[in-house]
N, C-alpha and C positions, 0 to 999 in steps of 0.2 A: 442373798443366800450365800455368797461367797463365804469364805469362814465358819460356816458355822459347820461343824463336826458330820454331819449327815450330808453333805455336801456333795460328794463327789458320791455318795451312792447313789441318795436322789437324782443326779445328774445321767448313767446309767438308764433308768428306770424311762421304759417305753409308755405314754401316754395310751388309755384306752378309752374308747368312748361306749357307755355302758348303753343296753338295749333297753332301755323303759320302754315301759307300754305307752306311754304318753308323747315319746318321743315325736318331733314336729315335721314338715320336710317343708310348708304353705309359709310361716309365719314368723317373719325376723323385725320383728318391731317387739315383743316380748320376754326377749332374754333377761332382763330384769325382773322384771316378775318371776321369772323361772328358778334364776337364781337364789331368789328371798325363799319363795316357798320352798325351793330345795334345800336352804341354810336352816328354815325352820323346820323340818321336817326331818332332816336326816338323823338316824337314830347309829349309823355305823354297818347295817344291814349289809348284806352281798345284792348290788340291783337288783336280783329276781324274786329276792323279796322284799324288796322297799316297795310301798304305797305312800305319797303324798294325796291322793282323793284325787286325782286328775285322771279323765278317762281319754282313750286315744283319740288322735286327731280326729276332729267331727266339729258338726255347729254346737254339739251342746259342751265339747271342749272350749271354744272360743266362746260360750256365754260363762263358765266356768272361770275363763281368763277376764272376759270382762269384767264379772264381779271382784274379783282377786284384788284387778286395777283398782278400782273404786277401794276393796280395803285396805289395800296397802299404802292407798296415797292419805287416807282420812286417819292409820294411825300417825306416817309421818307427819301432815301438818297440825294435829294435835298433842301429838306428842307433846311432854313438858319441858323438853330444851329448844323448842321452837319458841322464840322471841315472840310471833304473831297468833301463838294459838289459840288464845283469849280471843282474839278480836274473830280467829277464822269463825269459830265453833258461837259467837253471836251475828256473824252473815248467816251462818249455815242455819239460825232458828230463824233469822228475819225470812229467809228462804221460805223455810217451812209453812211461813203463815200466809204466803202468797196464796192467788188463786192460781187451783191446773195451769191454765192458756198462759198466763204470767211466769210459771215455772217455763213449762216447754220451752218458750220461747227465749228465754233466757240461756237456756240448757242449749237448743239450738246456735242459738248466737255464739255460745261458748266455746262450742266444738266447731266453729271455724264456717258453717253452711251460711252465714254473713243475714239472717232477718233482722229485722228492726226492733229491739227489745225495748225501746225507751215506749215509754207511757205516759199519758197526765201524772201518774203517780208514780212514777221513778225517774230520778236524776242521772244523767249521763256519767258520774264519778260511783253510784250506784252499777251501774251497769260491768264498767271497767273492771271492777274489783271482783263480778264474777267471773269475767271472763280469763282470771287468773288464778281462779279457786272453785272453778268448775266443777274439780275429781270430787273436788271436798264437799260439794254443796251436793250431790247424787250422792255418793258413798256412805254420807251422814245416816240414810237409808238401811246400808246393806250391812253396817259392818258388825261384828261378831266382836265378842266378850272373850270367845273362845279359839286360839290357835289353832284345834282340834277340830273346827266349825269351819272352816274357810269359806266355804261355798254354798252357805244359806244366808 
């Protein structure tokens, strides 16, 4: 920032933290998420009248943010500058064709509660691979066409 012509006025200028209604006081594991949808969201608005679709802190805020998670990790790893996103988005169909209890259980394993996913019919390198593209393999699910959609 040094040099540049706006410099020392910016430098001046008091930091404020704006009062959204969504605002958090429980939850410091999803400042990223925060931040994206607030990058994609922002229109230049005065806070009191910015809406990003987020309703104040509650549980259906945290399922709100769960889903967000789930979409905003499945456009990353499919995005088209992702080297691997071919290969994620055919785990994410093999997924699909699983039975229920085959899923869960996978999904379980993934998110760390440590069950035993392997089966007569899945191989341990099978396994692995979800447990590293777990967001991607539920999100496949939820995610949205629409920036405007975030939370259906």
């Amino acid at each position: 920032m040094y040099g540049h012509k706006k410099h020392a006025s910016i430098r001046k200028v008091k930091p404020r933290i704006a009062n959204l209604k969504w605002k958090i006081k429980n939850n410091n594991i999803d400042c990223g998420v925060f931040t994206m949808l607030h990058m994609d969201n922002y229109t230049g608005d005065a806070p009191g009248k910015w809406d990003c679709g987020l309703v104040a802190e509650s549980k259906e805020q945290s399922n709100q943010l769960r889903v967000l998670r789930f979409k905003l990790a499945t456009k990353i790893l499919l995005n088209e500058v992702n080297v691997h996103a071919a290969r994620m988005y055919e785990l994410a169909l093999e997924f699909d064709k699983l039975p229920p209890y085959d899923k869960m259980s996978i999904i379980i394993s993934a998110v760390g509660i440590g069950i035993n996913v392997t089966s007569n019919s899945r191989s341990s390198p099978f396994v692995n691979v979800w447990k590293i593209s777990n967001i991607l393999l539920i999100g496949m699910h939820v995610t949205a066409n629409s920036r405007s959609n975030w939370f259906t």
